[in-house]
N, C-alpha and C positions, 0 to 999 in steps of 0.2 A: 776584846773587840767591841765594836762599836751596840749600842740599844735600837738602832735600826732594824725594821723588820727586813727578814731575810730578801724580800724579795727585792727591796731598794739596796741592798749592798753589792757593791761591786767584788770584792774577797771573796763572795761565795761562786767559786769556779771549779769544775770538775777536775784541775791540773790542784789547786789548793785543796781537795779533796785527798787526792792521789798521793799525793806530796806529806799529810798528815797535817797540814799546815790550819783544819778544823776540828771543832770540837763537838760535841753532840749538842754544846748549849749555843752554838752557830747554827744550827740546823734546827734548831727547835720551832714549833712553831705560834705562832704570834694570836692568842685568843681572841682578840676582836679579829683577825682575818678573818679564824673559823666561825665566829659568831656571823660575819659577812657572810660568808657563804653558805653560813644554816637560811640567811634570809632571803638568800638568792633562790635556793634550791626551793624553799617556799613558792616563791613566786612562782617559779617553776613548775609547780605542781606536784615537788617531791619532798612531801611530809616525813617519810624514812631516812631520805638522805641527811634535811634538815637535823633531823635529834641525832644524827650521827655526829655531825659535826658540831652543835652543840654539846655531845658527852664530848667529841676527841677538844674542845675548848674547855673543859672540866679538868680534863687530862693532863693540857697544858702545864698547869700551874701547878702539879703536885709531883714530888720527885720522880726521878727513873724508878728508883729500886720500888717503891710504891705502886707504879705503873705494874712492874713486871711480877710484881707478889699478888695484883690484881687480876693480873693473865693467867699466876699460876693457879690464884686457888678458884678459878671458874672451871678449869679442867676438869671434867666427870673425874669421882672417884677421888680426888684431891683434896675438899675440905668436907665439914660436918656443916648440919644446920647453926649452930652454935658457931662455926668460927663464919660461916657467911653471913652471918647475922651481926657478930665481930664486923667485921669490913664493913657491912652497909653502912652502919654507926659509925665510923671511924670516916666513910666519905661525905656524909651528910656536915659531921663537924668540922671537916675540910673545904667546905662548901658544895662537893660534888653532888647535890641531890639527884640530879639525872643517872648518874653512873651508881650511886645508892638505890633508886629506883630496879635497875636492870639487873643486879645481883641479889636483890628480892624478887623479882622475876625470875632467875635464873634459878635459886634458891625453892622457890615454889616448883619451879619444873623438874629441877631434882629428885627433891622428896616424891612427885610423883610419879618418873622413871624409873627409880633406884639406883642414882648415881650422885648419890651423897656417900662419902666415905664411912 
């Protein structure tokens, strides 16, 4: 399929959904969008929103299975200080600094609840 962002494609239709006729990298979505709309929600007045959508534009561009190894090991109880220290490193090299950022965060929060594995 076409390099157009999803939003100017005409194929992206809930019937070519239904149909199986897309794929998850049709639907993915387009990192300057979400950089737009960190700077919208800026103006806006919503500084939180903002960094959202600049990490889900981090996101973007780094595989599924990476995405979802990132979802798994944030789960309380699921990794060590060591393997989430693993990842922060590994999205920083990926360019993700923001999304490295939040799993040192997350990672600090841990170790201070005791839901590090």
């Amino acid at each position: 399929m076409s390099e157009m962002p999803a939003a100017g494609r005409a194929d992206i239709t809930v019937g070519n959904a239904v149909d199986g006729k897309l794929g998850l990298g049709d639907l993915r979505m387009d990192p300057a969008v979400l950089a737009h709309q960190a700077v919208l929600a800026e103006e806006g007045g919503n500084p939180q929103l903002a960094e959202n959508f600049l990490r889900a534009a981090e996101l973007a561009i780094i595989d599924d299975e990476q995405v979802m190894a990132l979802y798994e090991a944030l789960r309380p109880h699921r990794s060590t200080a060591a393997e989430l220290e693993e990842l922060r490193t590994s999205l920083v090299a990926n360019g993700a600094s923001r999304c490295a950022a939040l799993v040192e965060q997350a990672a600090d929060a841990y170790a201070r609840r005791g839901l590090l594995r």
